[in-house]
C-alpha positions in Angstrom: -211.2 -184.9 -104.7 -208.2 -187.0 -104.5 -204.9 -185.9 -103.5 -203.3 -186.4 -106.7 -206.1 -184.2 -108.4 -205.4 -181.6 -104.9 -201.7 -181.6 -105.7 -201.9 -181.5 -109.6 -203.9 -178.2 -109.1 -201.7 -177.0 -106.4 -198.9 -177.3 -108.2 -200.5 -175.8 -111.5 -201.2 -173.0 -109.0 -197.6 -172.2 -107.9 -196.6 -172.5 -111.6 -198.7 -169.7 -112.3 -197.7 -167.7 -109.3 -194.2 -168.3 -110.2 -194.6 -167.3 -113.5 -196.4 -164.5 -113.1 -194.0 -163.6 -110.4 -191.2 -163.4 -112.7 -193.0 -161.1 -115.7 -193.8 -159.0 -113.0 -190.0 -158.7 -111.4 -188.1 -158.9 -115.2 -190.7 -156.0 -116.5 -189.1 -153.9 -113.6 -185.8 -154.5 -114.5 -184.5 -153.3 -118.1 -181.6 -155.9 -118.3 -183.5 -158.6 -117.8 -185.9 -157.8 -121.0 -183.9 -160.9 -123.2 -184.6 -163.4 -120.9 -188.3 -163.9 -121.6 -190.6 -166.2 -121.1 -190.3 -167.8 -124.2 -187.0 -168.8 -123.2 -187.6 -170.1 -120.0 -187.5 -173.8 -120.9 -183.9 -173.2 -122.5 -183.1 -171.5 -119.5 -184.3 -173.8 -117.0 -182.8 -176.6 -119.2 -179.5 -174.6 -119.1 -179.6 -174.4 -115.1 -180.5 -177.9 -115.3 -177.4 -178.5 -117.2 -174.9 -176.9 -115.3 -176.1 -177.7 -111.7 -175.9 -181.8 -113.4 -172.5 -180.7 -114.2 -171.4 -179.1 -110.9 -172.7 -181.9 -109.2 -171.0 -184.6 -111.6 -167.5 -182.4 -111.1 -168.0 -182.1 -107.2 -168.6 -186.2 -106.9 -165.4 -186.9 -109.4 -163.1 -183.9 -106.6 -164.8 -186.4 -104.1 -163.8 -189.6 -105.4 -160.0 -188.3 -106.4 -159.6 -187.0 -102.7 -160.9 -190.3 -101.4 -158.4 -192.2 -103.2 -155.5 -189.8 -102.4 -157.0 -190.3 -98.5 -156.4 -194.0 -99.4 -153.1 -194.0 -100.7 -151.5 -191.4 -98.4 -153.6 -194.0 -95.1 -152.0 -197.2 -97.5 -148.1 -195.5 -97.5 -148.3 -194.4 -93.8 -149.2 -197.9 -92.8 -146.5 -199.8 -95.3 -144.0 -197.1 -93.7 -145.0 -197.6 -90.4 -144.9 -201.7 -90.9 -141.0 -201.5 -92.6 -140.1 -199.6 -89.6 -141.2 -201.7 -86.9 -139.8 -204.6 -89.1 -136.3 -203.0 -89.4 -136.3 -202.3 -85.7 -137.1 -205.8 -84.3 -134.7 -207.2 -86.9 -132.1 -205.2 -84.9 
């Protein structure tokens, strides 16, 4: 056996596990009847969805603080360079 065979079958494994983890827990709960297995690709496609967007949102709140970090650092320093300027021109 290779490891790609050992893995393929380990991970075939845990599916099931996992699977049959969740019949067992939603069957316990009555609420949780609609979200069947049948639907678990559209729900796992829908969680794949919104954690891509949550990710995509986070990066751009990272990237507009960044530049705001930039352009408050960029008028601190013009500030500071006009003062000493106006001060030796005394």
């Amino acid at each position: 056996m290779d490891w790609y065979t050992t893995s393929e079958q380990f991970l075939r494994q845990m599916n099931d596990f996992q699977r049959a983890s969740f019949e067992n827990w939603s069957s316990m709960f009555p609420g949780t009847q609609s979200f069947s297995m049948s639907s678990y690709r559209d729900n796992f496609n829908k969680a794949l969805s919104f954690q891509e967007s949550l990710l995509t949102n986070s990066l751009e709140v990272q990237a507009q603080l960044s530049r705001m970090y930039i352009d408050t650092q960029k008028q601190f320093l013009q500030g500071y360079f006009n003062v000493l300027r106006n001060w030796y021109s005394y």
